[in-house]
C-alpha positions in Angstrom: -24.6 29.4 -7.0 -24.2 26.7 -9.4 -27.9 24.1 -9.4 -25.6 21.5 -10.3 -24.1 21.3 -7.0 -25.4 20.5 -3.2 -26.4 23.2 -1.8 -24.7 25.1 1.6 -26.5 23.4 4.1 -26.5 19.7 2.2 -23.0 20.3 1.6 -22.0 21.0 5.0 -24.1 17.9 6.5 -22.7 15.9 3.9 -19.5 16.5 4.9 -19.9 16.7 8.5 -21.6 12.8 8.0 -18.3 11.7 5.9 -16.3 12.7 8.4 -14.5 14.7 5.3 -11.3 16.6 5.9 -10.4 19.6 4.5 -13.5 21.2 2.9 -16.0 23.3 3.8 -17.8 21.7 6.8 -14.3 21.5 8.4 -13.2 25.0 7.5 -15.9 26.9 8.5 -15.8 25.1 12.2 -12.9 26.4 12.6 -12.8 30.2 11.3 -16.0 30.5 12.9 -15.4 29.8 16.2 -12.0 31.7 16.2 -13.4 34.6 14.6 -16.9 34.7 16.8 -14.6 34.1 20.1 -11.9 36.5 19.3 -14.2 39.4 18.6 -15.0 38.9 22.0 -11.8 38.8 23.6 -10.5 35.2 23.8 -6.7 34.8 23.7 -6.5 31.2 21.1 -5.2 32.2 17.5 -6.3 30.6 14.4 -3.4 28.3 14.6 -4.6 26.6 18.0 -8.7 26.8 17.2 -7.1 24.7 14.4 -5.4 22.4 16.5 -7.8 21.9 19.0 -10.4 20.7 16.5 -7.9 18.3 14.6 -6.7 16.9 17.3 -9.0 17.9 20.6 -5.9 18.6 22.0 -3.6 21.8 22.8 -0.1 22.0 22.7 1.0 25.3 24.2 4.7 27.1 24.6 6.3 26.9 27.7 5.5 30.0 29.1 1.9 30.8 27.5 -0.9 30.5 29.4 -4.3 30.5 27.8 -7.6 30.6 29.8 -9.8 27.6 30.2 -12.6 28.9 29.1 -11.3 30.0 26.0 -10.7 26.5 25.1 -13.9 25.0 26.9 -15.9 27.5 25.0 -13.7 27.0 21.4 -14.7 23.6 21.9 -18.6 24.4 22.8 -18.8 26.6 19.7 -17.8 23.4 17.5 -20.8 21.9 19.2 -23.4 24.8 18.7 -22.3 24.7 15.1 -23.2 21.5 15.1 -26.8 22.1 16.6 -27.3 24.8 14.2 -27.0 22.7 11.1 -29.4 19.8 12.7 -32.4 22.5 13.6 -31.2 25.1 10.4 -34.4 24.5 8.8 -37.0 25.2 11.7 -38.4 28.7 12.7 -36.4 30.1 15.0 -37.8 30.3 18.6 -36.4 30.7 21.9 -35.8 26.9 22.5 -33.2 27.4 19.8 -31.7 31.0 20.7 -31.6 29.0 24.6 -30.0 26.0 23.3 -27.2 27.6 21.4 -26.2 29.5 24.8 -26.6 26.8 27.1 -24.1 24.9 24.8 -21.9 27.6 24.2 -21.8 28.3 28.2 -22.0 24.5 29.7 -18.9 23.7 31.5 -17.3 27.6 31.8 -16.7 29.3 35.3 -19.4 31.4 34.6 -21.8 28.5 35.1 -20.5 28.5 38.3 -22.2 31.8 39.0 -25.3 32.0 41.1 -26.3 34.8 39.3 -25.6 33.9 36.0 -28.2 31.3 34.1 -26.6 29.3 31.7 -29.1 28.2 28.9 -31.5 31.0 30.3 -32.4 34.8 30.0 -30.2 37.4 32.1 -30.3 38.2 35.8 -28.6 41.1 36.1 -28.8 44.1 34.3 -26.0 44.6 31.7 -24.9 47.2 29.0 -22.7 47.2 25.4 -20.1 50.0 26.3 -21.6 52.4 27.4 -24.9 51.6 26.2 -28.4 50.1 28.3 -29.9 46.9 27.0 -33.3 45.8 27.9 -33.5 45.3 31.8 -34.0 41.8 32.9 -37.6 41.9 34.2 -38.6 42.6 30.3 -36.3 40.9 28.5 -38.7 37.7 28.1 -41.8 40.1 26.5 -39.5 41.8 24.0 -37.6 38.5 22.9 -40.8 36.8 22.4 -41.9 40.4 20.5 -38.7 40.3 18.3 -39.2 36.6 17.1 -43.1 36.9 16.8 -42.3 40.1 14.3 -39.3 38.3 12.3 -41.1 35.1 11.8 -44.0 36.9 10.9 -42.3 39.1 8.2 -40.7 36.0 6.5 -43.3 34.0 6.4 -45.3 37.0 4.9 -42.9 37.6 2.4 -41.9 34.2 1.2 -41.3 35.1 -2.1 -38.9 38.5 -1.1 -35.3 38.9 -2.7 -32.2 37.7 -1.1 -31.4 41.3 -0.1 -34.4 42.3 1.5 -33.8 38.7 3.4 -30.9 39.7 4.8 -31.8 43.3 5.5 -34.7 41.6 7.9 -32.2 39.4 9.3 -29.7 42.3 10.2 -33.0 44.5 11.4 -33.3 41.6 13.9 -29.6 40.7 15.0 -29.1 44.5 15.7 -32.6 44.4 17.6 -31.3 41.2 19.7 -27.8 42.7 20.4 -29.5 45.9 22.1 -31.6 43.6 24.0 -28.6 41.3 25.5 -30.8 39.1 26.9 -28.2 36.7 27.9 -25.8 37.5 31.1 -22.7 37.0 28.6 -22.7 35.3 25.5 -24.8 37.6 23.4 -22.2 38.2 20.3 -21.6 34.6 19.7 -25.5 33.0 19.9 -26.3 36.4 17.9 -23.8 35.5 15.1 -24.7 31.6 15.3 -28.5 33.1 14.8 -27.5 34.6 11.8 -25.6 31.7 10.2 -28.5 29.7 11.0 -31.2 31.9 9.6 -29.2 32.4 6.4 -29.5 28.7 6.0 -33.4 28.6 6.8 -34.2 31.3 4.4 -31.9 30.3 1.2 -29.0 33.6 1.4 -25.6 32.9 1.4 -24.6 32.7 5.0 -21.3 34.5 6.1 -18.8 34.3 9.2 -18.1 38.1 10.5 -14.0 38.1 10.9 -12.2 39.7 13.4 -10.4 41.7 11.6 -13.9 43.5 10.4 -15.1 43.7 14.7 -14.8 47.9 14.2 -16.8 47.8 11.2 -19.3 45.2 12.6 -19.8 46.6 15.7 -20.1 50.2 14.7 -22.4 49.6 12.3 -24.4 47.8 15.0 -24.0 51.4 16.8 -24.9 53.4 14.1 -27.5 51.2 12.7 -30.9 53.9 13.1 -28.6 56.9 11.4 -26.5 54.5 9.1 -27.6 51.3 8.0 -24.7 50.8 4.7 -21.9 50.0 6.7 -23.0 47.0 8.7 -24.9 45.6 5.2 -21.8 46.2 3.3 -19.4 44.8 5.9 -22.2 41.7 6.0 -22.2 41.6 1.9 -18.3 41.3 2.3 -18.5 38.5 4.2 -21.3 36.9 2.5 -18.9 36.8 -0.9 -16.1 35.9 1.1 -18.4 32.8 2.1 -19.6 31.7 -1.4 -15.9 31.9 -2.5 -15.6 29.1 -0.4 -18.4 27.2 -1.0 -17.7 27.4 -4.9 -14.4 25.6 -4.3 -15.4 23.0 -2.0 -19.1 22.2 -3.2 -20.2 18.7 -4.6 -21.7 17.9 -7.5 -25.0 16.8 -6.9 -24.4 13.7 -8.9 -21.0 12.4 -7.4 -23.3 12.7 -3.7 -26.4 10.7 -5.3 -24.2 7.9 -6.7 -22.2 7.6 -3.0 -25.2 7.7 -1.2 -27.0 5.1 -3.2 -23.5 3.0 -3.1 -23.5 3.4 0.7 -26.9 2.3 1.0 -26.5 -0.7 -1.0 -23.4 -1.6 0.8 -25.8 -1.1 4.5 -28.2 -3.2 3.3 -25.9 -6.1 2.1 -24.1 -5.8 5.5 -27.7 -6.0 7.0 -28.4 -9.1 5.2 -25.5 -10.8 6.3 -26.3 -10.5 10.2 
């Protein structure tokens, strides 16, 4: 990445303060909460993610019918993105990991539920296919295990290369998806985890597409006997990512001289009251 412009998480909550149309803040809003909901099973297209967050609005065909929730929880994801860039920088804990589901989940039928806890570890047992996740009675020891033994690595290793960053960070969101410790919800705060942590740590972050779900979650699958294909399928997304960012970033300049112009122009207007 270029040192003469902002860097992802500047650029992104520079944008998001402008209010700017069109670049990369705006963008990845919207691919990543159509990709992260699709991959598990909501009906929106791109087309109407898009729409919705231009216009918080949805205009749909005569004889479609889309499910609430998909919206309500399109519209959620925008705000846990949101969330993510404001706490990108701290450790991650379970405040955070129980923030981004409570968001995610507020306002959906299933916080109707009076067995499932919105914002809160699972109830009821649940499984991935075919496959047991941590039952609910221990999923508050091995949560607090997992983030005790990630944190710990990073901040032993401050000084380790990008890859070996994200091969922790993949050792842990395959570690979190076997644990499900949410009731539903688990794919999308696991993925908003990882955006976040690639911010906190300095690697390029990356949004998994739908299109890539087989390779994704089969790699999650096979992740003891294979690690390559969930890091390459990750890698892919991660250039995909940087492609982006090189189009849209700021020079750091342009962003000093606005902001000091901005400033000026506050404290004239302060004067004045």
């Amino acid at each position: 990445m270029s040192n003469d412009k902002l860097d992802i998480l500047t650029q992104l909550r520079t944008e998001r303060e402008m209010g700017y149309k069109g670049g990369l803040y705006h963008i990845t809003q919207i691919d990543f909460a159509y990709n992260s909901n699709h991959i598990e099973g909501s009906t929106l297209t791109s087309d109407e993610t898009r729409y919705i967050y231009e216009t918080n609005s949805l205009v749909l065909d005569k004889n479609e019918a889309v499910n609430i929730d998909d919206i309500v929880e399109t519209l959620n994801h925008f705000k846990c993105f949101d969330y993510l860039l404001d706490v990108a920088e701290n450790d991650l804990s379970e405040e955070i990991i129980k923030a981004f589901h409570r968001i995610l989940k507020e306002g959906t039928s299933d916080e109707k539920k009076p067995y499932f806890a919105v914002g809160d570890y699972k109830k009821i047992e649940n499984t991935v296919g075919n496959v047991d996740t941590t039952m609910p009675d221990k999923v508050p020891e091995a949560m607090r295990n997992l983030l005790e033994s990630y944190n710990y690595t990073l901040s032993e290793y401050p000084d380790a290369k990008d890859l070996e960053k994200l091969e922790k960070l993949i050792g842990f969101h395959v570690r979190f998806e076997r644990i499900h410790p949410f009731q539903d919800g688990n794919g999308r705060v696991g993925r908003l985890i990882m955006f976040k942590e690639c911010l906190r740590i300095g690697i390029s972050p990356f949004i998994i597409e739908d299109k890539n779900r087989a390779f994704y979650l089969r790699g999650i699958r096979r992740y003891d006997v294979d690690r390559t294909q969930l890091y390459e399928t990750i890698r892919h997304e991660q250039e995909i990512f940087d492609g982006r960012y090189e189009k849209f970033a700021f020079p750091k300049d342009d962003i000093s001289q606005e902001t000091s112009t901005k400033n000026r122009k506050d404290r004239e207007r302060g004067g004045e009251r």
